[in-house]
Residue, then its C-alpha position, 0 to 999 in steps of 0.5 A: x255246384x255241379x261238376x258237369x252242367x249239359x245245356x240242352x237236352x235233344x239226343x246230344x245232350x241226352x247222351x251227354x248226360x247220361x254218361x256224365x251221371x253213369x260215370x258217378x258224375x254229379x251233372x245238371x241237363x238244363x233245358x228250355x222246356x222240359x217237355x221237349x227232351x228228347x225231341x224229334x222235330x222233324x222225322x221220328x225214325x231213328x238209324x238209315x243209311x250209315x246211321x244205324x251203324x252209328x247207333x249200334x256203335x252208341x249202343x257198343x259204347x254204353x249209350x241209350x239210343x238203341x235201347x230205346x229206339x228198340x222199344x218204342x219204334x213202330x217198325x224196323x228194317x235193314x236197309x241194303x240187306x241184298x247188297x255187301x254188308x258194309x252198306x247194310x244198315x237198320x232203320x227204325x220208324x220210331x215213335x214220336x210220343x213213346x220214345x221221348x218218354x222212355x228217353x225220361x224214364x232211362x234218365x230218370x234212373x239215374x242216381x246222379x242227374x238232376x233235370x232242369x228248365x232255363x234258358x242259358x243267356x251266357x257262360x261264366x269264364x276266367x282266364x278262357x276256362x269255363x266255371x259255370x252258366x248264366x241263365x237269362x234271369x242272371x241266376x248263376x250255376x257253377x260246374x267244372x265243366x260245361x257241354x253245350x248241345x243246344x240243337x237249332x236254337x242258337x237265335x232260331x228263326x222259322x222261315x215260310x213263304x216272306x216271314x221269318x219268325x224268331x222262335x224254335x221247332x215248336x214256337x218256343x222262344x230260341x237262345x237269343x244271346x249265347x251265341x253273341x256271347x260265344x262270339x264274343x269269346x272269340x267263336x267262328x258263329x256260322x249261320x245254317x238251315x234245315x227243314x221239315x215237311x207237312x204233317x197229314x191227316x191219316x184218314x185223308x189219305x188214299x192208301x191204294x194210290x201209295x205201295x205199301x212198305x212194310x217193316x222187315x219179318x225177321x227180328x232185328x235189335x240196334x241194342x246188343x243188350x236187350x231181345x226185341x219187344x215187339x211183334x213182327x205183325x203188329x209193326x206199322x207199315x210206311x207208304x211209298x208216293x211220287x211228285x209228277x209233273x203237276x207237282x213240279x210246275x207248281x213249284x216251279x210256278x211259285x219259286x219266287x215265293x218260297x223263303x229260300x229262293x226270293x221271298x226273303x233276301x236276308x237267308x245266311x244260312x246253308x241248307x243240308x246237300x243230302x237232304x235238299x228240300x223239294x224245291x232244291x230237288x226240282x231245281x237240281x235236277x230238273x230232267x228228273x220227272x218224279x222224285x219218291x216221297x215216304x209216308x211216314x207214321x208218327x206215333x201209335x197215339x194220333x194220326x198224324x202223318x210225316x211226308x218225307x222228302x217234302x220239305x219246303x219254305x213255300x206258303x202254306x196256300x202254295x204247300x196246299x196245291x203241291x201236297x194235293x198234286x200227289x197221288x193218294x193227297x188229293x184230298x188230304x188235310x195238311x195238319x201242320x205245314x212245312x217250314x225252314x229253321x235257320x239258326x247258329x252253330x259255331x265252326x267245329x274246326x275249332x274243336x278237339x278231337x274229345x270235342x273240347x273247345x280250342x277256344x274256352x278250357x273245360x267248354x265242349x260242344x255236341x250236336x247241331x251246334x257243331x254244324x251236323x244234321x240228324x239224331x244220330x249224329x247229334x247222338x254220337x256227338x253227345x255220347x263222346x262229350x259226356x265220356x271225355x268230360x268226364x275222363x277229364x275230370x278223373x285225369x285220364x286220356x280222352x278216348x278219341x276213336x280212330x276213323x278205322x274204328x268206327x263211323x263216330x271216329x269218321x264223323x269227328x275226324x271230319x268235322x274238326x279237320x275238313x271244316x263244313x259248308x253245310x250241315x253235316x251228314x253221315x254217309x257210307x262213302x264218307x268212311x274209306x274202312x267201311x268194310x271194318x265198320x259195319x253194323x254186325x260188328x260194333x260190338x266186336x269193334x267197340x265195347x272194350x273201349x265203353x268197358x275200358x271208360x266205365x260205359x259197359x258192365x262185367x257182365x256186358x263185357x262177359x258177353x262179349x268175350x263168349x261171343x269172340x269165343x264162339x267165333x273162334x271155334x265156328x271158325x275152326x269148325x268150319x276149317x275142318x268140317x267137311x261137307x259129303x257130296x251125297x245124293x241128297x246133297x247133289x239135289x239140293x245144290x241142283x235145286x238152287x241151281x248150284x254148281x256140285x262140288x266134284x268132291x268134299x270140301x270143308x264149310x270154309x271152302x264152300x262159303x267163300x263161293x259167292x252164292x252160297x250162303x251160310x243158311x244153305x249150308x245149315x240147311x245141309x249139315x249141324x252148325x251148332x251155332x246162333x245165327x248171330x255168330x253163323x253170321x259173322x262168321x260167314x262175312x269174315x270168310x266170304x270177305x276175308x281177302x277184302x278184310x285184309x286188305x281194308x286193315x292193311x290200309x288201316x295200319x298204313x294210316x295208324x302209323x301216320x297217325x304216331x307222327x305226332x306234330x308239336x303244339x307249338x309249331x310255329x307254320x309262319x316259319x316253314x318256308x315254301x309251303x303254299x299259303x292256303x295250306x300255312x292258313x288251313x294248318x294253323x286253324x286246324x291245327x292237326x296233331x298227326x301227320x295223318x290228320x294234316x293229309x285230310x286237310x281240304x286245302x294241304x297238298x302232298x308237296x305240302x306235306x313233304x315239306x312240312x315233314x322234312x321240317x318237322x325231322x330238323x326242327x324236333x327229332x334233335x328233341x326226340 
């Protein structure tokens, strides 16, 4: 008996699991095969765009991805670090071998997990509450709880060229029966797909044709607990390519061959729009005559090399000539081809806010499975299951994160609001608050809430608390700090091509001039503070009227989000509402106001009258 049972163990699962176990929960992470947890099938880098603020919020929250992606990736940079902070984000060439392995050693820590390996056929229900698993050798295991992160699994199918072969990423046997099963339950099953590219022969590989990419030369960390343990120079360097016109007429040529345009005609599933494979990209856009590709290492211990933003399902003698069309490829060797994965996942409007089922009491899911694409969002996922599973079993609350708390919050919210039609992908435009949510404040943003559910320490929550005091004070130093305008002073603002001030003005007033930088200004006066407060300290100022306008915006939706509608209302008995809104509504089923705006399909006037009911049906129960 076990009172939280994981059922896959990929970043979700991984997540999941440990907070489960960090909690003093007594918790099973069953896997297929022990030797893929916390597996990176496809690219090995961990964070991206809106990613890698993801996992600093993961970490803020008490979650493991950014520890160990910080010690075991390859290399690091952050991406958009000459654009607004609000896109800035890190990205991390993770290592494909190492990561998986300290992913295990941070488990293994814990006092309150045990791993397994089998295969879960079917779950135990009673009375649409979950009471444990089935495995496919009919053993049954009992728990209170069951999370389900069972990745592209779900009756797996790998595509290439005019076969489809049942089995998952690495030819191991998929989940054949659990989602007929959860069908069965009453589940909405959908079917999707995803890709990977080639993997190359580094030594087959002619570099000078490529632009090398190198990792950034300033530390950076996604963790808020650990110093970085790697050196600058010793990072490995990626490599920039581009298809040409050779490569496009091939793939235009043999279209009819690849699985998602005619080779099969049985594909159910849709394929991720932000991350088309390339013979989406050539048909998409077609007046384009070259698309970039990454050369990607994937781990310090072999050779092989990761070609992103090749995916394909083309046969591999076809994959031959458009991996030998590229500058650089002439002559490379492909070590294992591309491939489409189609596979399951349920329709995650079915979900609650703590990702517990409407369906099965007790049952929650995280990942793929819920029809989102990527580690970090499976991660994020993962991280929120395992802490309102077990708030649930401690009788508390779920901790449910507000879309103007963090990216997590946007990615739940949109998932079990806005439905999907193909998997889903965290973007920056995806999150109206972006300039409250970026990565230099995760911490500031979230870790009283992993405090506050026994994810973060008193000693990480002491760190916090000196870090907002520094803040303040630099603040304050910086209103009443005035900088002389001395000749030394002028040469430097002429060196940089500066305007000089026509007197001396405080810190506070210098920064908000769009070029000044707070380097510059430490460069002319003590600013006894980390770079890390320096920091922030200097977006609050330079942003502060865009700031105030973003939390302004924010406390409008929150107090939309207090208008609360009943659970059991009734929409069949709203007269003159639009028909698809009434359909929309009843899936969905919203619990605020504010969440019923962000249903595709319900209108403003919809609205309205959903809210003139809700005033004369329930404020005489208020």
């Amino acid at each position: 008996m076990y009172e939280i049972i994981v059922v896959g163990a990929g970043h979700a699962g991984c997540e999941a699991a440990n907070a489960c176990a960090k909690k003093g929960h007594k918790t099973l992470l069953l896997t297929s095969n022990l030797k893929n947890i916390a597996d990176m099938p496809c690219n090995p880098h961990i964070g991206g765009s809106a990613k890698g603020i993801v996992v600093r919020e993961i970490d803020a929250l008490g979650g493991l991805m950014g520890i160990v992606a910080d010690k075991t990736h390859l290399q690091i940079k952050m991406l958009n670090s000459a654009k607004g902070p609000a896109v800035q984000s890190l990205r991390a060439q993770g290592d494909k071998i190492a990561y998986p392995k300290e992913m295990i050693n941070q488990l293994n820590k814990l006092p309150n997990l045990e791993i397994k390996e089998g295969m879960v056929e079917d779950l135990i229900v009673e009375n649409q509450e979950v009471k444990g698993i089935i495995l496919e050798d009919g053993t049954k295991i009992s728990s209170k709880i069951v999370i389900l992160t069972t990745g592209t699994y779900l009756k797996a199918d790998i595509l290439v060229g005019n076969t489809r072969t049942r089995k998952g990423p690495h030819g191991e046997k998929p989940s054949n029966f659990l989602s007929d099963k959860l069908k069965e339950y009453g589940f909405k099953i959908i079917r999707l797909k995803t890709g990977t590219p080639q993997r190359l022969d580094r030594k087959t590989i002619d570099f000078s044709k490529t632009k090398i990419e190198p990792g950034d030369n300033v530390y950076h960390t996604f963790s808020f607990d650990i110093d970085p343990t790697y050196k600058i120079e010793d990072q490995l360097p990626c490599y920039l390519t581009y298809t040409n016109k050779k490569t496009h007429q091939i793939i235009r040529e043999n279209l009819n061959k690849s699985s998602m345009y005619g080779a099969l005609d049985d594909i159910e599933g849709i394929g991720p729009r932000y991350c088309p494979s390339i013979e989406d990209k050539v048909v998409r856009f077609a007046e384009k005559e070259k698309h970039q590709l990454f050369l990607e290492p994937e781990s310090r211990y072999y050779d092989d090399i990761y070609l992103q933003g090749f995916s394909t399902s083309m046969p591999p003698e076809i994959q031959e000539q458009m991996v030998h069309s590229l500058p650089g490829l002439e002559n490379a060797k492909i070590l294992k081809y591309g491939y489409a994965i189609e596979y399951d996942a349920i329709y995650p409007t079915q979900l609650n806010a703590s990702l517990e089922t409407k369906i099965i009491k007790n049952l929650f899911t995280a990942g793929q499975i819920n029809g989102t694409s990527g580690y970090e969002e499976a991660a994020c996922q993962g991280l929120m299951a395992g802490i309102n599973a077990s708030l649930k079993l401690e009788h508390r609350e779920p901790l449910i994160l507000k879309r103007s708390d963090a990216y997590i919050g946007v990615l739940i919210d949109d998932l079990i609001t806005k439905g999907i039609r193909d998997p889903y992908r965290l973007l920056t435009s995806r999150a109206e608050f972006r300039l409250l949510l970026r990565s230099d404040n995760a911490d500031l943003r979230l870790r009283r809430y992993g405090y506050e559910v026994g994810m973060i320490n008193q000693n990480q929550l002491n760190r916090l608390n000196i870090k907002e005091e520094n803040i303040k004070n630099l603040l304050e130093y910086m209103k009443k700090t005035k900088l002389k305008i001395t000749s030394e002073v002028k040469e430097e603002f002429i060196k940089n091509n500066y305007q000089i001030p026509n007197a001396s003005l405080s810190l506070e007033q210098l920064i908000k001039r769009p070029e000044i930088t707070i380097d510059f200004l430490s460069s002319l006066i003590d600013i006894p503070f980390s770079k890390e407060i320096k920091e922030q300290v200097s977006i609050n100022l330079k942003y502060e009227g865009y700031i105030a306008k973003a939390i302004k915006e924010a406390e409008k939706m929150l107090k939309l989000e207090k208008k609360q509608i009943p659970s059991d209302i009734d929409y069949d008995k709203i007269s003159n509402i639009a028909s698809e809104a009434r359909q929309k509504l009843k899936e969905v089923r919203p619990k605020t106001i504010a969440q019923a705006i962000r249903i595709s399909g319900v209108n403003p006037s919809d609205i309205s009258i959903l809210s003139v009911y809700l005033k004369k049906e329930y404020s005489k129960d208020e």
